[in-house]
C-alpha positions as CSV (number, residue, x, y, z in Angstrom):
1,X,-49.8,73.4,-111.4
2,X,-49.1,70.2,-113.7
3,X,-51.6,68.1,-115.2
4,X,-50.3,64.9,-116.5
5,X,-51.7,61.2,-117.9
6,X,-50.8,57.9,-118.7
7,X,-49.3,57.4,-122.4
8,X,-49.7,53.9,-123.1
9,X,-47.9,51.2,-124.8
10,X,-49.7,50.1,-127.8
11,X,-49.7,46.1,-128.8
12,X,-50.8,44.6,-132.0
13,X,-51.6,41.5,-131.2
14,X,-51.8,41.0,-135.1
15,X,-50.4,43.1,-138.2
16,X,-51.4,42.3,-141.7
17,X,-49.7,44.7,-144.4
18,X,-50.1,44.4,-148.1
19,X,-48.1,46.1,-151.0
20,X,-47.3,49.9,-151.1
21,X,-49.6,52.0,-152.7
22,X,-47.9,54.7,-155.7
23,X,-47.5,57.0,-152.7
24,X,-45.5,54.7,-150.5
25,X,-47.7,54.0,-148.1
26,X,-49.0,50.5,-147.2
27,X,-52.6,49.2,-146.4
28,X,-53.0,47.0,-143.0
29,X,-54.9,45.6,-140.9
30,X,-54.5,45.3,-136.8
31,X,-55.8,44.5,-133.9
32,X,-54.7,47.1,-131.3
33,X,-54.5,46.8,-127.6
34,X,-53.1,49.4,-125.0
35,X,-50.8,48.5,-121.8
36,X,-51.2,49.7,-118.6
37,X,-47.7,50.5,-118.5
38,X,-46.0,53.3,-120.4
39,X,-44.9,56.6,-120.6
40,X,-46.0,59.8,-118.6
41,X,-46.6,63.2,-120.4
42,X,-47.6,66.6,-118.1
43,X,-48.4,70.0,-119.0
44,X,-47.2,72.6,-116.6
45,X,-47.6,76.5,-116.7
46,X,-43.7,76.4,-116.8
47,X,-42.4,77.1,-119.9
48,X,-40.2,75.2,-122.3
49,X,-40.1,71.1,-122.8
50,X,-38.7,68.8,-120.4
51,X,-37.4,65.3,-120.8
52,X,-37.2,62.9,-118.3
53,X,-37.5,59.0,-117.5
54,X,-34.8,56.0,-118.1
55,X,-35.2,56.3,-121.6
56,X,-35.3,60.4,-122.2
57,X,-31.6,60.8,-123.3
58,X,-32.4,58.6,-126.6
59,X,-34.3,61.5,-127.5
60,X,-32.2,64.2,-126.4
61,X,-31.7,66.4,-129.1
62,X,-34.5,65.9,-130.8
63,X,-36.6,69.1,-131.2
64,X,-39.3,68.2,-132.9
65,X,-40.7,65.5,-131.2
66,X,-44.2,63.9,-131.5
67,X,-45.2,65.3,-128.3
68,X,-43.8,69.2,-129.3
69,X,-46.0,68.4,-132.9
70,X,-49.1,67.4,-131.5
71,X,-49.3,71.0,-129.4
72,X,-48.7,73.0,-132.4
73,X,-50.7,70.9,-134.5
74,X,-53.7,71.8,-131.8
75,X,-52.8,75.5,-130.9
76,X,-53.0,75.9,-135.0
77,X,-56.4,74.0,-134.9
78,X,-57.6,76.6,-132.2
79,X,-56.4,79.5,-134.3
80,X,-52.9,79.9,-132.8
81,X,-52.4,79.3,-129.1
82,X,-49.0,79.8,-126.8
83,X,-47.7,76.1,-126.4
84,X,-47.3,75.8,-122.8
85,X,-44.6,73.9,-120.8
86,X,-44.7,70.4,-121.7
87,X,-43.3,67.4,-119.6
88,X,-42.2,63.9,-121.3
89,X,-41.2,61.1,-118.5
90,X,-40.0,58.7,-120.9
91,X,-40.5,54.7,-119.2
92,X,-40.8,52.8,-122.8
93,X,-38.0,52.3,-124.9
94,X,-37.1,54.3,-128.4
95,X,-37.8,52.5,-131.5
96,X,-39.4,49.7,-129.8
97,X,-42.9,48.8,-131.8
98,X,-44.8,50.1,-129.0
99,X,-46.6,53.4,-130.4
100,X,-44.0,55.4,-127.6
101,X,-44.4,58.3,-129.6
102,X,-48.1,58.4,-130.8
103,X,-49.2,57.6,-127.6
104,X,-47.2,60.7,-126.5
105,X,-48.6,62.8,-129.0
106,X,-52.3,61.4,-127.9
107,X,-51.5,61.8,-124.1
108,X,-50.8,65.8,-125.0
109,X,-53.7,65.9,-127.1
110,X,-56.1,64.6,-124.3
111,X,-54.4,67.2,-121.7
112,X,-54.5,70.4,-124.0
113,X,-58.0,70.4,-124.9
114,X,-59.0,70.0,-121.5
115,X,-57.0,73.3,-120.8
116,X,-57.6,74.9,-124.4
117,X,-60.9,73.8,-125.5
118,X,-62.8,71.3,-123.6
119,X,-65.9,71.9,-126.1
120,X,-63.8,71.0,-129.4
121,X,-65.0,67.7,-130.5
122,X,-64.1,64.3,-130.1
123,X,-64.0,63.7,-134.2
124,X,-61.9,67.3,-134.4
125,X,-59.5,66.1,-132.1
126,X,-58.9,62.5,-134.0
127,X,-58.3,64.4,-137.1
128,X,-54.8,66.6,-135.1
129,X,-54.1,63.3,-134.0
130,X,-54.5,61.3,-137.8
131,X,-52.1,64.1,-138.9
132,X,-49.2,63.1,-136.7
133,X,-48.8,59.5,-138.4
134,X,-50.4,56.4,-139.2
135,X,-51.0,55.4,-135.0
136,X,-52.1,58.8,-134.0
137,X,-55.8,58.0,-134.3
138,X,-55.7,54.5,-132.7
139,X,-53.2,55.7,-130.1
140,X,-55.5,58.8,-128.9
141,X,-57.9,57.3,-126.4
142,X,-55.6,53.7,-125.9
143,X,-58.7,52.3,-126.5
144,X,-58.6,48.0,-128.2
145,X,-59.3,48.8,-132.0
146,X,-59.6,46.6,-135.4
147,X,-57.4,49.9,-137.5
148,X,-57.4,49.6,-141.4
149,X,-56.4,51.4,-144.0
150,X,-53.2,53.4,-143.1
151,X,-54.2,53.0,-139.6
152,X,-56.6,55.8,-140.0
153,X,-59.7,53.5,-140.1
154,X,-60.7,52.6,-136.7
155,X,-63.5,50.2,-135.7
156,X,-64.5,48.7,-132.3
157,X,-62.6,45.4,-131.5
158,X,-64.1,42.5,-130.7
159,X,-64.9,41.6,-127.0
160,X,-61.5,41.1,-125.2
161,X,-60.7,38.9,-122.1
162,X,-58.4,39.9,-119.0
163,X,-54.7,39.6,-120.8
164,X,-52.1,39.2,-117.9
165,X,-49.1,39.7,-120.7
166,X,-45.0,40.4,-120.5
167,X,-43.2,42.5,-122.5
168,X,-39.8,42.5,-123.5
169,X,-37.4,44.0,-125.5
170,X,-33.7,43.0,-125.8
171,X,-32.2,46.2,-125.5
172,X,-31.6,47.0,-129.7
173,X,-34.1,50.0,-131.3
174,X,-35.6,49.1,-134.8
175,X,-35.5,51.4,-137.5
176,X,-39.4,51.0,-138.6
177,X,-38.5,52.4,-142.3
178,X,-35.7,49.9,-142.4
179,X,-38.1,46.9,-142.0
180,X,-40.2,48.2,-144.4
181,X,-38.0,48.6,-146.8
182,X,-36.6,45.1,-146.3
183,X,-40.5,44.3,-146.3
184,X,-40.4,46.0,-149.4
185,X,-37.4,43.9,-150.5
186,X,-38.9,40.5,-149.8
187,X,-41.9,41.2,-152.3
188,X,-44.5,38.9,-149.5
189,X,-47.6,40.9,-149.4
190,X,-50.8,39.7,-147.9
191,X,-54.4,40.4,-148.0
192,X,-55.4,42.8,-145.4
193,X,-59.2,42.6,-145.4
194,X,-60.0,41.3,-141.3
195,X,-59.8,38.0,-140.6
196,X,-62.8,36.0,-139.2
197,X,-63.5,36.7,-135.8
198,X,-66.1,36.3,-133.3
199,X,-67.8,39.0,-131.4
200,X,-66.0,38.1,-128.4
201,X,-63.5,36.1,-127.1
202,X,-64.5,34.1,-123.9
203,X,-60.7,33.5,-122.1
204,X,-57.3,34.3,-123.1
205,X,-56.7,30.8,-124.3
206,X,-59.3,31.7,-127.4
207,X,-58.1,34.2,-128.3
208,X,-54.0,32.8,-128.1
209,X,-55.4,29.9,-130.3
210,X,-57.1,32.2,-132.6
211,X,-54.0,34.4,-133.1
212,X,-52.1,31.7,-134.3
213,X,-53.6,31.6,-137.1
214,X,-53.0,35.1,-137.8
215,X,-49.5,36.6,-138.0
216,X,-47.0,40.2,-138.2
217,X,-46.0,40.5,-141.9
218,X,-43.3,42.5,-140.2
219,X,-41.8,40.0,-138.2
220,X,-39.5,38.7,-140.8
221,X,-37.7,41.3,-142.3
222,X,-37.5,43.0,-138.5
223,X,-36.2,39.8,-137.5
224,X,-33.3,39.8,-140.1
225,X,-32.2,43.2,-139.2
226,X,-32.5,42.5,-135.4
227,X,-31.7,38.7,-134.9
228,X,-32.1,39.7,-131.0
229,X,-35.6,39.9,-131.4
230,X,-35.3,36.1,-132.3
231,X,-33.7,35.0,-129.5
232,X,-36.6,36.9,-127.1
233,X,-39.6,35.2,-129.2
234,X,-37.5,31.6,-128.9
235,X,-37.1,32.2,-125.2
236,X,-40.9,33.0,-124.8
237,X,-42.0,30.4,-126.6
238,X,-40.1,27.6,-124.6
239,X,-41.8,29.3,-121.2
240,X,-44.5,27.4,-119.9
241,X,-46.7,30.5,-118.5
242,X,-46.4,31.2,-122.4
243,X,-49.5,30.8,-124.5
244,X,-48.8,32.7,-127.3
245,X,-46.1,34.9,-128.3
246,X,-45.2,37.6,-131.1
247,X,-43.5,40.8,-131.9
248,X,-45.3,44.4,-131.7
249,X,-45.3,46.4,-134.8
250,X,-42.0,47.0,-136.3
251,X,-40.1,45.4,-133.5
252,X,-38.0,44.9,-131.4
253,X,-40.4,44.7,-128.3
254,X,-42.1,41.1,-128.4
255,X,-45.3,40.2,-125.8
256,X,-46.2,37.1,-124.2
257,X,-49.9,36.1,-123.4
258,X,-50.2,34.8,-119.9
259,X,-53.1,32.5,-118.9
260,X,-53.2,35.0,-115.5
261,X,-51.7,37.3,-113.3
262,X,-49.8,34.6,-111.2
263,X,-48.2,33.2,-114.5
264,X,-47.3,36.9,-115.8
265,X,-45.5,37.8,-112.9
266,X,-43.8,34.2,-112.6
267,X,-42.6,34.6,-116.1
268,X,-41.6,38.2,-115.6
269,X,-39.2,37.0,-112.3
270,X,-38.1,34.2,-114.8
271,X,-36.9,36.7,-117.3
272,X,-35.2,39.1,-115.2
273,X,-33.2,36.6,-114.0
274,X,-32.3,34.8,-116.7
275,X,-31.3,37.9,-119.4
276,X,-30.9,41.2,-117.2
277,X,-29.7,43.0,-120.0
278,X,-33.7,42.5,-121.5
279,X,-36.0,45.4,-120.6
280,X,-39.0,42.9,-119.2
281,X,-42.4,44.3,-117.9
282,X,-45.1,42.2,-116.9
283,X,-48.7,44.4,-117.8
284,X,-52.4,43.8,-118.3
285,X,-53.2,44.3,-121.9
286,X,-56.6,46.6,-123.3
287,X,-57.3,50.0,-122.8
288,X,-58.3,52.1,-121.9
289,X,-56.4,53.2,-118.5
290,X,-55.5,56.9,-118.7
């Protein structure tokens, strides 16, 4: 018997990063949104890992994936527990600013303390999940979150509209140390205290004007490293079902608010046609859906 859940994409629809602290780390500020596209994760009384999905060979080899940590992390939580079979249909691409990985980790979370220890608490369960990396908290439940800090610091976003969106990616994975390292380089640190906003935004069209007056303070250096990921955010942009359009994270996957569903799909056909060598995927944008 298999028990399996949606591991969405994450989005942040804005990313403010200042300088690195003495340990390395930086402080930011984002506003996080979930897909209701991504990958699929299962646990199975069969034993032993298994990789599947378009994009599972890019992690072939790889034995200590997030999805593998996350069930040791718990079973050593719970006092030492026999990891069970695990499954990992991966749909998103690798390296691709989309939280693949921490929302893997999450998705295995969510699955083995229904089968382990449905009474351990929600806050215990954040605290596995904060140990796997700076999205595991906000990528746990897939729910829209203002994180802070090192992503660790969660608070309830503001009221979201429907956001019909695409996502594409032009087929090149990001190295996310890289682009912080070139970040790094560049020496252009920002504040990362929230920016004003309301309590709710009342259509997408809000919310795409206020973003523009935010930004991703990693869009530039990922952009130099990956001048593919230019050529997706100047195709967007010239789109008229477009309203606003930016890079995720580290890169390279870049998203496209839509003012509907009609529009998202429209553009989505668009795309495919025109670069069928992009990975496009027209989604609804929030959280969350598992």
């Amino acid at each position: 018997m298999t028990a399996e859940t949606l591991a969405p994409a994450k989005i942040n629809l804005f990313l403010h990063v200042g300088a690195p602290a003495p340990d390395g780390y930086h402080p930011l500020c984002s506003l996080m949104v979930f897909a209701d596209i991504g990958d699929r994760v299962g646990v199975t009384e069969a034993p032993g890992f298994r990789l599947g999905g378009p994009y599972g060979p890019a992690l072939e080899g790889e034995g200590d994936n997030l999805v593998l940590r996350a069930a040791r992390a718990l079973a050593g939580r719970l006092g030492g527990r026999e990891v069970p079979g695990l499954i990992l249909d991966k749909r998103l691409p690798v390296a691709a600013g989309l939280g693949g990985g921490s929302s893997d980790a999450g998705a295995a979370l969510r699955l083995l303390r229904e089968a382990w220890a449905p009474d351990l608490s929600d806050r215990d369960l954040e605290a596995v999940a904060a140990s796997l990396g700076a999205d595991g908290a906000a990528c746990l439940w897939g729910r829209p979150v203002l994180a802070e800090g090192r992503g660790e610091r969660l608070s309830a976003a503001p009221g979201l509209p429907v956001m019909d969106a695409v996502l594409v990616n032009p087929g090149v994975a990001v190295s996310t140390p890289a682009v912080y390292r070139a970040f790094d380089a560049a020496g252009r640190f920002s504040a990362v205290t929230p920016p004003p906003m309301p309590e709710a935004f009342e259509s997408v069209e809000e919310l795409a004007g206020w973003l523009a007056q935010t930004r991703n303070d990693l869009e530039p250096p990922a952009l130099a490293l990956a001048p593919q990921v230019a050529d997706v955010l100047e195709v967007l942009a010239g789109e008229p079902e477009t309203l606003f359009a930016r890079m995720s994270g580290s890169g390279a996957t870049c998203f496209a608010l839509c003012a509907g569903d009609y529009e998202a799909e429209t553009l989505a056909e668009r795309l495919e046609a025109m670069r069928p060598d992009w990975w496009v995927e027209r989604c609804r944008l929030g959280g969350p859906w598992a």
